[in-house]
C-alpha positions as CSV (number, residue, x, y, z in Angstrom):
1,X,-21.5,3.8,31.1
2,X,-18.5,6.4,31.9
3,X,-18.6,7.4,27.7
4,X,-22.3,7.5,27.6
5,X,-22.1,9.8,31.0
6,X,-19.7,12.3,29.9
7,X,-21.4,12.5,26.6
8,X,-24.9,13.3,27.9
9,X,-23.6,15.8,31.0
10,X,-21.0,17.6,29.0
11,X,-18.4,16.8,31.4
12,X,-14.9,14.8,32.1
13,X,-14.4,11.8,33.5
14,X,-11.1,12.2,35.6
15,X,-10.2,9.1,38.3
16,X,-8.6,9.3,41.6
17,X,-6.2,7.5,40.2
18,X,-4.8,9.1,37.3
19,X,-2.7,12.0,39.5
20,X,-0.7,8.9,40.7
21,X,-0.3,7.5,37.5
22,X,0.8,10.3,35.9
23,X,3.3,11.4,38.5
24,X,4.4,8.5,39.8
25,X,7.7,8.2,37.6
26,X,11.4,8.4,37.8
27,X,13.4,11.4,35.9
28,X,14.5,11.9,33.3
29,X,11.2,10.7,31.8
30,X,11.2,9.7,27.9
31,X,8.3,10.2,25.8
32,X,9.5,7.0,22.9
33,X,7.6,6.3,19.5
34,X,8.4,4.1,16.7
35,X,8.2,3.9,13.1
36,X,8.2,1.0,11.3
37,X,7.6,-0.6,8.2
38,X,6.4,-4.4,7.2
39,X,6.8,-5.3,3.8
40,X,5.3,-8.4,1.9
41,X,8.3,-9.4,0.3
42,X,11.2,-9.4,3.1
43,X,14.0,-6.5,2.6
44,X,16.5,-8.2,4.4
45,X,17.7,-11.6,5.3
46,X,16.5,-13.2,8.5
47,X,13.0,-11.7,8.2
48,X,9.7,-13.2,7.5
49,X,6.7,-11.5,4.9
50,X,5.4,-8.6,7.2
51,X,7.5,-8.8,9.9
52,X,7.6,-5.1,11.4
53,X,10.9,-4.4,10.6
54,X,11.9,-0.4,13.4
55,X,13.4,2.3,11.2
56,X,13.0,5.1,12.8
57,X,12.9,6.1,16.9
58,X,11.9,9.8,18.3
59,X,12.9,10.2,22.2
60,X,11.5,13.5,23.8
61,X,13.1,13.7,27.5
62,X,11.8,15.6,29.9
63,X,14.4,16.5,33.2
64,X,13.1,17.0,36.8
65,X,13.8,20.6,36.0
66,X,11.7,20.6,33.1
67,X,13.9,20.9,30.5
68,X,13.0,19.2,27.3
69,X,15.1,17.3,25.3
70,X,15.3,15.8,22.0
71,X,16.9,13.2,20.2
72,X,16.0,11.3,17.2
73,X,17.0,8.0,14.7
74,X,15.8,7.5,11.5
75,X,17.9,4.9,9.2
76,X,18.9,6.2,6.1
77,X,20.3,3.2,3.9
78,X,18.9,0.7,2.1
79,X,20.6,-2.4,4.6
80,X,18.8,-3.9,7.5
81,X,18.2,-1.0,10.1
82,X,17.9,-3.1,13.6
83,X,21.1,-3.3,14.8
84,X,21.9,0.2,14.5
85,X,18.0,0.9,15.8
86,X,19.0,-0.9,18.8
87,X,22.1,0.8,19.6
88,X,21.1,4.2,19.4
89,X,17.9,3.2,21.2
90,X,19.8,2.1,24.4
91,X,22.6,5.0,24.2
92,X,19.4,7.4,24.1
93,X,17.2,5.8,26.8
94,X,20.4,5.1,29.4
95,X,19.7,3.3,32.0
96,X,17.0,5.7,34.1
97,X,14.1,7.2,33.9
98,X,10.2,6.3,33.2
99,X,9.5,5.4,29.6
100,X,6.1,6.8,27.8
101,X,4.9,5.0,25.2
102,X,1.2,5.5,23.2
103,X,0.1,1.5,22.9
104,X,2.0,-1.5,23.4
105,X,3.9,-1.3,19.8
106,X,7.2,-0.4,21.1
107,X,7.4,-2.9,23.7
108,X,6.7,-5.6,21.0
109,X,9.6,-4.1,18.8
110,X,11.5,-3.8,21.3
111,X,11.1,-7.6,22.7
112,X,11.6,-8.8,19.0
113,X,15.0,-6.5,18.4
114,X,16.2,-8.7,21.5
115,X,16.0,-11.6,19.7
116,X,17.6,-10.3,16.7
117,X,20.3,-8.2,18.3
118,X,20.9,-10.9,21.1
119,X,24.5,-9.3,22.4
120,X,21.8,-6.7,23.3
121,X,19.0,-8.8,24.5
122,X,19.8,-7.9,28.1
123,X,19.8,-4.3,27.8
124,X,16.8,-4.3,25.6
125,X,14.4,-6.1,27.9
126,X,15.9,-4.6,31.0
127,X,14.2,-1.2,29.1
128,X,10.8,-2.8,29.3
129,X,10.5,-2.7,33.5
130,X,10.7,1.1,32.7
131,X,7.5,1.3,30.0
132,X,4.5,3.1,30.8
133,X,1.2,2.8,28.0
134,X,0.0,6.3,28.3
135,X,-3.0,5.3,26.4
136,X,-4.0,2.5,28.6
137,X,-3.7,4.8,31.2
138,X,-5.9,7.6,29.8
139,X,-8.8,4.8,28.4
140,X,-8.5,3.7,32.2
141,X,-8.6,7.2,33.7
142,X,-9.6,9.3,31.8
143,X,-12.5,10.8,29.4
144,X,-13.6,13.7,27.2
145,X,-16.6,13.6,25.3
146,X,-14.5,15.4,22.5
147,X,-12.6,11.8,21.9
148,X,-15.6,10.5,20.1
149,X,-15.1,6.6,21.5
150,X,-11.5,6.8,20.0
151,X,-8.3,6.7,22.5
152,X,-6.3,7.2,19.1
153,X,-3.4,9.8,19.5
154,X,-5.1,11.8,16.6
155,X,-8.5,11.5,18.2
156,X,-6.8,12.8,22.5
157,X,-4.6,15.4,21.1
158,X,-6.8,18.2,19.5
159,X,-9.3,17.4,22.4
160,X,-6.7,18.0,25.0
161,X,-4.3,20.2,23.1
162,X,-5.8,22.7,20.6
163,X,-2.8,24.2,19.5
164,X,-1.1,20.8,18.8
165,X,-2.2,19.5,15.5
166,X,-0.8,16.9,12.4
167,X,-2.4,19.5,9.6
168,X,0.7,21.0,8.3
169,X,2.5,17.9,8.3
170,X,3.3,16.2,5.2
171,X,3.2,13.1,6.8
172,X,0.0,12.4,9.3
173,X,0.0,8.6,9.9
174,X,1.8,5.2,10.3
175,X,1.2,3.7,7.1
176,X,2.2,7.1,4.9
177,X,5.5,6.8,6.8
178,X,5.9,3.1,5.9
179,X,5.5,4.1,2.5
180,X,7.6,7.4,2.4
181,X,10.1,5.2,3.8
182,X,10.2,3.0,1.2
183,X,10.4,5.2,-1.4
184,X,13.3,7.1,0.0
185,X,15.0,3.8,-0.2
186,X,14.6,3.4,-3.4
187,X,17.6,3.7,-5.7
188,X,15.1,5.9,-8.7
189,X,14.1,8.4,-5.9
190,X,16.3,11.4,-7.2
191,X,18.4,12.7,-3.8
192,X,16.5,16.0,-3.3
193,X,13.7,13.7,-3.2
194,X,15.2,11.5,-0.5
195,X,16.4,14.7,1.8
196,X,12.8,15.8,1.6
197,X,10.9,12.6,2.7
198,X,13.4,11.7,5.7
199,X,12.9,15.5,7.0
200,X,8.9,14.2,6.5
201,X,9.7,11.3,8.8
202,X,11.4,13.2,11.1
203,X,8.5,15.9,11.6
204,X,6.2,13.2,11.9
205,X,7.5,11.1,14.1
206,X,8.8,14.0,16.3
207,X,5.2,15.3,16.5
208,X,4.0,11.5,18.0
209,X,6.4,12.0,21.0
210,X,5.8,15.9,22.0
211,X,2.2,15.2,21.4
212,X,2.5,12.7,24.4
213,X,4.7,14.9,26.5
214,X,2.1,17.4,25.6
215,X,-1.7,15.3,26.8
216,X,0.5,14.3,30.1
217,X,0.5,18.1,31.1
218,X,-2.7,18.8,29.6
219,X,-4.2,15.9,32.1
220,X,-1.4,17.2,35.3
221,X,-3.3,20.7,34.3
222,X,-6.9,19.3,34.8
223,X,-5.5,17.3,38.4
């Protein structure tokens, strides 16, 4: 058993695949996460009870020179987000470049927006040839004994990148952003209240996609 192994010998487990994973990719490379929220009792017509409903996108690119970019959505009104979300998504992604995501979550959303937004559809899916699960690559290719049998992005970071941490953030997981989200949304929350929880949001979600561009050069490091 690879966990067991690196566990009792103190050590890695690094594949002879994993250098070709990580580097076999077309610039400019996009690091992508999602927020979004799923509410019991639909916000909008045309969705269902719990239906995952994107509000918020956070795009780190990364340029053959190695520049990093940044660029960012997060939907601010209380009207159904997903046409807007699917716009910006395509104008930020454009038409190149490998696309990093942590879990298959984004290609779901993203193959559900096309069905919504179907003068889009085409554009939308055409995105998905470009995906790459980071995590599914790292549970394939990767192992530290410091993961502790989890693969989450909370559990790889701080193993792989000390400095890199979720601590200060007001915001530290999905479901607190579902929640902040809804409460900026909400007509009582006084406006200094809603300036403050969508500069939470966009920390948070910010942090999800450098954290990624971060554990791919922590692993290139170790190659």
């Amino acid at each position: 058993n690879r966990i067991r192994s690196c566990v009792v010998n103190r050590e890695e487990y690094i594949s002879p695949e994993l250098e070709q994973e990580l580097t076999e990719v077309e610039y400019p490379i996009h690091f992508l996460d999602f927020e979004t929220v799923s509410p019991a009792i639909p916000l909008y017509p045309d969705t269902r009870p719990y239906q995952a409903i994107p509000f918020q996108w956070s795009d780190h690119i990364l340029s053959e020179e190695g520049d990093l970019d940044h660029f960012s959505y997060l939907s601010k009104k209380d009207t159904d987000p997903r046409e807007d979300f699917a716009e910006t998504l395509l104008e930020t992604l454009g038409d190149r470049g490998t696309v990093f995501t942590y879990s298959t979550y984004e290609r779901r959303v993203v193959t559900e927006l096309a069905e919504y937004v179907p003068q889009k559809s085409g554009q939308l899916l055409a995105t998905l040839d470009r995906f790459k699960d980071l995590q599914a690559l790292i549970k394939r290719h990767f192992y530290n004994a410091s993961f502790h049998g989890s693969f989450s992005l909370k559990s790889v970071l701080p193993a792989l990148v000390s400095s890199m941490s979720y601590d200060d953030l007001f915001i530290q997981e999905g479901t607190h952003a579902s929640l902040q989200y809804l409460e900026m949304l909400d007509s009582e929350t006084p406006s200094e209240g809603k300036k403050k929880t969508a500069e939470a949001l966009l920390a948070y979600c910010s942090q999800d996609t450098l954290a990624m561009v971060k554990i791919r050069e922590a692993l290139l490091r170790r190659l």
